[in-house]
N, CA, C and O atoms as CSV, one atom per row, in Angstrom:
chain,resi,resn,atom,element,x,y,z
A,1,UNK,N,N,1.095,7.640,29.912
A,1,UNK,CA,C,2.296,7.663,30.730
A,1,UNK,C,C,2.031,7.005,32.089
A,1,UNK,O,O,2.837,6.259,32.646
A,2,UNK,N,N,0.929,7.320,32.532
A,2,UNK,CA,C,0.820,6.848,33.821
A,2,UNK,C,C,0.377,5.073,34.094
A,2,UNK,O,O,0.506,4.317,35.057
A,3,UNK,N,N,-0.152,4.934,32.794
A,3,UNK,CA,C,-0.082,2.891,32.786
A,3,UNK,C,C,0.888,2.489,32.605
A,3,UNK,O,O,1.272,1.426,33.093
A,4,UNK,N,N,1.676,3.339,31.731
A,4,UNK,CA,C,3.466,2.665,31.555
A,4,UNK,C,C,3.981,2.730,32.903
A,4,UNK,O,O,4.627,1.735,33.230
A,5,UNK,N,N,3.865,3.652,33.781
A,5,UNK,CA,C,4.380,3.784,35.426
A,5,UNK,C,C,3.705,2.869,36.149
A,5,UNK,O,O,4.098,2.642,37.293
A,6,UNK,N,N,2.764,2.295,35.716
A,6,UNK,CA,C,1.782,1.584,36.535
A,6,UNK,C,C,1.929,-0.087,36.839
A,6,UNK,O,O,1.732,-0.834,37.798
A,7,UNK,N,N,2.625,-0.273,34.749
A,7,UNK,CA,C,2.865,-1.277,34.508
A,7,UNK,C,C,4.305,-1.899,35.109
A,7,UNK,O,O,4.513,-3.105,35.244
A,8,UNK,N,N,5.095,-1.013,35.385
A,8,UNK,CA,C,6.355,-0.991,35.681
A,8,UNK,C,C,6.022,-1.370,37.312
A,8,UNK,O,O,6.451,-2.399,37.833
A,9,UNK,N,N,5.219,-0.407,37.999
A,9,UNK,CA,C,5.304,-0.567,39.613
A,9,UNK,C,C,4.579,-2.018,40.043
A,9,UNK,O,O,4.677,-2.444,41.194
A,10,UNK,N,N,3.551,-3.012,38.584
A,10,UNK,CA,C,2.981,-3.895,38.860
A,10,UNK,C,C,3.599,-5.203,38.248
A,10,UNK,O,O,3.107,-6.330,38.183
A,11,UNK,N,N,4.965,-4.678,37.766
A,11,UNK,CA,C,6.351,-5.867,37.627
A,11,UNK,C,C,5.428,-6.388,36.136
A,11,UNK,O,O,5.614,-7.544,35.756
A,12,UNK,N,N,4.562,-5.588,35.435
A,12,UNK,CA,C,4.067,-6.112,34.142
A,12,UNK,C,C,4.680,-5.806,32.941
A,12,UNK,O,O,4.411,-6.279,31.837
A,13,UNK,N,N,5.624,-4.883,33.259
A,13,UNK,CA,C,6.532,-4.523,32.147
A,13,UNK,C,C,8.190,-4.960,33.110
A,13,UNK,O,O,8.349,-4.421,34.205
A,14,UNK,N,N,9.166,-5.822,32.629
A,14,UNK,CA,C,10.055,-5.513,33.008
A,14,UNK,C,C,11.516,-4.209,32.304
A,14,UNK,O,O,11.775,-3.962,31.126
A,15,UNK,N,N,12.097,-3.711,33.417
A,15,UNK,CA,C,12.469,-2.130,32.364
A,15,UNK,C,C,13.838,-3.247,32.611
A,15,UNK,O,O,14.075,-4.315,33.176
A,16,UNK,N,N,14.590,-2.105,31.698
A,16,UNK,CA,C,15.910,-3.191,31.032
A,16,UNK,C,C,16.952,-2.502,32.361
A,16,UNK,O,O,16.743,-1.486,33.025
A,17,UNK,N,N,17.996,-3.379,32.430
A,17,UNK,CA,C,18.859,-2.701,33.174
A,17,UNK,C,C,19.672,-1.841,32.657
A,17,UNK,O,O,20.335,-1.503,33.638
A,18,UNK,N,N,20.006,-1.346,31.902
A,18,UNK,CA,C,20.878,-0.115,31.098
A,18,UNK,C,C,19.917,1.013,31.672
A,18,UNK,O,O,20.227,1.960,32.395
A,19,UNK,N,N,18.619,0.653,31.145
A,19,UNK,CA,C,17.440,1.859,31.990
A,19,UNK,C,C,17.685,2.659,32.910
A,19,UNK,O,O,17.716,3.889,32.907
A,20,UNK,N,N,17.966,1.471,34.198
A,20,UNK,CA,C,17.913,1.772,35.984
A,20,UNK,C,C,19.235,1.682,36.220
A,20,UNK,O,O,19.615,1.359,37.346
A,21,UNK,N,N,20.206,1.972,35.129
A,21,UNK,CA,C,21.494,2.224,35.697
A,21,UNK,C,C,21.622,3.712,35.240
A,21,UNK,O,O,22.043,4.550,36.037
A,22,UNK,N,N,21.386,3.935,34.400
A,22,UNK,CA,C,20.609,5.660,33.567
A,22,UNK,C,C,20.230,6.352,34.744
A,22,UNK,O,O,20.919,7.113,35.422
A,23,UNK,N,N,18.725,5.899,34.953
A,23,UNK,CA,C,17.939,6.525,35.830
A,23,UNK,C,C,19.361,6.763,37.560
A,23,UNK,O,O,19.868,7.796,37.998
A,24,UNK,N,N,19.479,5.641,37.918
A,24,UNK,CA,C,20.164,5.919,39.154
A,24,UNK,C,C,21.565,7.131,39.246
A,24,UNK,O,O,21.951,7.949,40.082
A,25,UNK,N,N,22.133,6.561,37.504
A,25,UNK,CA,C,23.460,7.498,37.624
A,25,UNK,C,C,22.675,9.032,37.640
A,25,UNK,O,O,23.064,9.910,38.410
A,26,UNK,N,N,21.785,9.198,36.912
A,26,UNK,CA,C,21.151,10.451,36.635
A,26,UNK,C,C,21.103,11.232,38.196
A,26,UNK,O,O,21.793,12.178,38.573
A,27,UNK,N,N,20.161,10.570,38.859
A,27,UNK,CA,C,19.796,11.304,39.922
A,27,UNK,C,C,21.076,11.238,40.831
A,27,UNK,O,O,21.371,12.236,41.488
A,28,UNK,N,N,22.186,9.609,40.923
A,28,UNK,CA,C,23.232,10.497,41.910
A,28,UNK,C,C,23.993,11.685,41.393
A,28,UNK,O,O,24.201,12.652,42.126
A,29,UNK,N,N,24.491,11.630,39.921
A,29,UNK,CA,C,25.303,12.821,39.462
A,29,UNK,C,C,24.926,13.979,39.997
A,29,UNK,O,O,25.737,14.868,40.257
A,30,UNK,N,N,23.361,14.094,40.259
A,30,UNK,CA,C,22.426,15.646,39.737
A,30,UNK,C,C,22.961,15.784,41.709
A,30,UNK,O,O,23.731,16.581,42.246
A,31,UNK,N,N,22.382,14.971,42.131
A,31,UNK,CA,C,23.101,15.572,44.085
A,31,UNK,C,C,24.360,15.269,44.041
A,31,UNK,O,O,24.649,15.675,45.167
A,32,UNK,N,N,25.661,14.741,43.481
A,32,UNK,CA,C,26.716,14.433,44.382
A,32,UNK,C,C,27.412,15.642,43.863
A,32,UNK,O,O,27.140,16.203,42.801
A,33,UNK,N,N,28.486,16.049,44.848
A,33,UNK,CA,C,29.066,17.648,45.292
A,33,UNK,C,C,29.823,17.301,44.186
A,33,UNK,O,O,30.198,18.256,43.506
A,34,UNK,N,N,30.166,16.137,43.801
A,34,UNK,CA,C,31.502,16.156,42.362
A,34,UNK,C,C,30.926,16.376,41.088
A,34,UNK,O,O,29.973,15.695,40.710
A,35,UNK,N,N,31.566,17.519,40.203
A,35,UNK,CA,C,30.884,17.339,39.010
A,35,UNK,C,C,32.428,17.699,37.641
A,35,UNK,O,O,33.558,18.170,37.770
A,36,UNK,N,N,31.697,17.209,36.548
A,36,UNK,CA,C,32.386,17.262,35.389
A,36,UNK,C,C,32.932,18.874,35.458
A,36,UNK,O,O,34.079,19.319,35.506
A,37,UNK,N,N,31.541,19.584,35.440
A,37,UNK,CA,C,31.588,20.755,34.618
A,37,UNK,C,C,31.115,21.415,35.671
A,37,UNK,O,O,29.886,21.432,35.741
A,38,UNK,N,N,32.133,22.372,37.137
A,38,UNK,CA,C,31.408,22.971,38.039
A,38,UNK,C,C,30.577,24.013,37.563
A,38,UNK,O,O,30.781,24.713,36.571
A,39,UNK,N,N,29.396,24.070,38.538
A,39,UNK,CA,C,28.658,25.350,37.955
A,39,UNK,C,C,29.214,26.532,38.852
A,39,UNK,O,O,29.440,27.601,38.285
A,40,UNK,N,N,29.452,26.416,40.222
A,40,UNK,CA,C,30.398,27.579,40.559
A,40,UNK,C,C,31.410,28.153,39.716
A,40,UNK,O,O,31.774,29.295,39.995
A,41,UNK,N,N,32.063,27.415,38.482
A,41,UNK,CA,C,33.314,28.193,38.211
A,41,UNK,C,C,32.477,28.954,36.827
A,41,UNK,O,O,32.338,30.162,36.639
A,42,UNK,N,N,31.852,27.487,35.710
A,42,UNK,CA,C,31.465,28.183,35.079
A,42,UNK,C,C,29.831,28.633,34.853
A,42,UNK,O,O,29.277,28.350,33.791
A,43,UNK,N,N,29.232,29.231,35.751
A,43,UNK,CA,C,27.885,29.512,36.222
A,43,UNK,C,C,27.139,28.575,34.949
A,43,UNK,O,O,27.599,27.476,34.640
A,44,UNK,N,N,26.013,29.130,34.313
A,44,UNK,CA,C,25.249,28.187,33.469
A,44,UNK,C,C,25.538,27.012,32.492
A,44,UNK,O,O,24.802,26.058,32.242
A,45,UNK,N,N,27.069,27.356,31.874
A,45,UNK,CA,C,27.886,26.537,31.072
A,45,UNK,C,C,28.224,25.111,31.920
A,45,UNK,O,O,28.867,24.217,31.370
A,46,UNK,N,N,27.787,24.996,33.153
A,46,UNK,CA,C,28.295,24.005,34.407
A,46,UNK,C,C,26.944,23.350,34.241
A,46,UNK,O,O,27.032,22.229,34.740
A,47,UNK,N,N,26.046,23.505,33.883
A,47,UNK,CA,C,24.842,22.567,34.051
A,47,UNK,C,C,24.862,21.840,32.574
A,47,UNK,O,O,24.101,20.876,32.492
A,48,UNK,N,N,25.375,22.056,31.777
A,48,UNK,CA,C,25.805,20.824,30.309
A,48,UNK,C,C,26.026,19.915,30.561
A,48,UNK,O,O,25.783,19.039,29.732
A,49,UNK,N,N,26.460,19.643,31.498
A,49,UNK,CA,C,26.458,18.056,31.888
A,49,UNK,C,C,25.933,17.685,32.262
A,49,UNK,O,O,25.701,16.524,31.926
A,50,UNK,N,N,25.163,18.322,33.407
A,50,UNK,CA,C,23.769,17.602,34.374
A,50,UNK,C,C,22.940,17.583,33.287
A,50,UNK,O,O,22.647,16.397,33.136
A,51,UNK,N,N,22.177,18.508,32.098
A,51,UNK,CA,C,21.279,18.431,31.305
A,51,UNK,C,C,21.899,17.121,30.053
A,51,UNK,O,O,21.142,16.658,29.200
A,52,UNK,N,N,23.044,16.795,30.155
A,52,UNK,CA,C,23.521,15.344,28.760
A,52,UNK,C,C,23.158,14.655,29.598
A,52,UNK,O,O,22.308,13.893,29.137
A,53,UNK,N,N,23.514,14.316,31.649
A,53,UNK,CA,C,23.309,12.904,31.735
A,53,UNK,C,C,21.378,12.545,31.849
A,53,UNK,O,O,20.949,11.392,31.808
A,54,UNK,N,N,20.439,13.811,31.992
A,54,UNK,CA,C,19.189,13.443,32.495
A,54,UNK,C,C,18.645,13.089,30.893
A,54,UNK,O,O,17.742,12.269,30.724
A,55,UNK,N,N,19.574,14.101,29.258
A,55,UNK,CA,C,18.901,13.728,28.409
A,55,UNK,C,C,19.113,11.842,27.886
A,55,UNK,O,O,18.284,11.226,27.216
A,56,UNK,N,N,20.234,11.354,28.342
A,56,UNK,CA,C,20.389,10.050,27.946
A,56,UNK,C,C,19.531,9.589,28.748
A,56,UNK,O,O,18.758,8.798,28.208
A,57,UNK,N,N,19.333,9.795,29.992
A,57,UNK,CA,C,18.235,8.783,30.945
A,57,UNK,C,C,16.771,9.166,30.151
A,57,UNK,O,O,15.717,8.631,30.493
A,58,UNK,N,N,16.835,9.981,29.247
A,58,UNK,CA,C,15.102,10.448,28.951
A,58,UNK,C,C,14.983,9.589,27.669
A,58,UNK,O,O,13.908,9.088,27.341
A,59,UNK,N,N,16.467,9.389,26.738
A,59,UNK,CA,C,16.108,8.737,25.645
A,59,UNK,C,C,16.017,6.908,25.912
A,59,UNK,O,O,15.458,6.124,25.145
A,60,UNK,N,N,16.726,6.547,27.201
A,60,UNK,CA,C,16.803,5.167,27.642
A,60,UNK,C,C,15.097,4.769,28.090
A,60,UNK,O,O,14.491,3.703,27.978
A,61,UNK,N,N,14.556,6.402,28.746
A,61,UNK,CA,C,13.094,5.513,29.519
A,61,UNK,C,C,12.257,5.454,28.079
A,61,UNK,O,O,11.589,4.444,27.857
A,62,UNK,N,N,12.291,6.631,27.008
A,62,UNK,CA,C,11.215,6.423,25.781
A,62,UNK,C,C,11.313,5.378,25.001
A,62,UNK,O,O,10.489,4.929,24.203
A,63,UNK,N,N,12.288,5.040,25.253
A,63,UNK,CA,C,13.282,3.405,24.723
A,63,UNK,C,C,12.320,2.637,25.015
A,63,UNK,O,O,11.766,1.987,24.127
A,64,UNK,N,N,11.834,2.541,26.651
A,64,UNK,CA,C,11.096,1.559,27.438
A,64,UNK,C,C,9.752,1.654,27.405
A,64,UNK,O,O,9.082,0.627,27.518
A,65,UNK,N,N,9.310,2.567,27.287
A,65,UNK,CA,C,8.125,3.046,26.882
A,65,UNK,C,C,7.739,2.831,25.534
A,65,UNK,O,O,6.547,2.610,25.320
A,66,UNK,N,N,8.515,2.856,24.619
A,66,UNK,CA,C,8.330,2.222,23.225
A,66,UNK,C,C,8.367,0.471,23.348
A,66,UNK,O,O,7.507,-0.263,22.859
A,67,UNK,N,N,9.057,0.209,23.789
A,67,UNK,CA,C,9.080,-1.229,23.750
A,67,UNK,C,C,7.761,-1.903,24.541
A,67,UNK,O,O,7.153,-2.788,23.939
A,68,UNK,N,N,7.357,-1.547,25.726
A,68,UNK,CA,C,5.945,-1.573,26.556
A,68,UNK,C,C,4.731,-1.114,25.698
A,68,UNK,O,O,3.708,-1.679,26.086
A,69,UNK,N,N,4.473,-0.072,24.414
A,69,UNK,CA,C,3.839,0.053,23.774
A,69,UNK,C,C,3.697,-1.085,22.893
A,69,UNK,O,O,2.621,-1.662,22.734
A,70,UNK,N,N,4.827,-1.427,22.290
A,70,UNK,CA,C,4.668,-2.467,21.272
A,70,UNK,C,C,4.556,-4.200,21.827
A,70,UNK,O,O,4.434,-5.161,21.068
A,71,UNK,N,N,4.631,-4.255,23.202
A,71,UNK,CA,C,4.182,-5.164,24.108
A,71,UNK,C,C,2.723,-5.332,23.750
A,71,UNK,O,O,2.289,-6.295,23.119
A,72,UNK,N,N,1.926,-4.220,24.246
A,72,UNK,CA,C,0.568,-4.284,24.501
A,72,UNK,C,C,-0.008,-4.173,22.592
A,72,UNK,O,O,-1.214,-4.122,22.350
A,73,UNK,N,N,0.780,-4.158,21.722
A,73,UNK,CA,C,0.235,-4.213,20.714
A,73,UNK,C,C,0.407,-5.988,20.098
A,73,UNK,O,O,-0.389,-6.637,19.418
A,74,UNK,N,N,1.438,-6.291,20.523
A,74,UNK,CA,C,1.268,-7.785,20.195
A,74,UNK,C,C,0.762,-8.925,21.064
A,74,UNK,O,O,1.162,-10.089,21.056
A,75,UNK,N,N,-0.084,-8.443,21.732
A,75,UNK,CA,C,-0.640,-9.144,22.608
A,75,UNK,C,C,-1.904,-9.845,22.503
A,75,UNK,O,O,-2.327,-10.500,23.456
């Protein structure tokens, strides 16, 4: 994990943009005060949405991480 982070911070893997639009929506959704599904109204049932948008950003980075694996295998 940490050469795939490594490879990424040394511009040796380029990550796709669907990726870093994932990753970015992920983290603004998770801070901005607006949400789908408040968790004030419906206490734990309100975080289903924050946990769908971080699981699509998790299946977009193993995406990238698979593809960076099979990089270094045809190399």
């Amino acid at each position: 994990m940490w050469r795939f982070l490594k490879a990424i911070k040394d511009r040796e893997h380029r990550v796709a943009l669907s990726t870093w639009v994932g990753a970015i929506a992920a983290v603004i959704y998770t801070v901005a005060p607006i949400d789908l599904i408040p968790e004030l109204v419906l206490g734990p049932l309100g975080f289903v949405d924050d946990i769908g948008i971080w699981t699509i950003f998790a299946v977009l980075f193993t995406r990238e991480h698979r593809r960076w694996q099979a990089s270094l295998v045809s190399r």
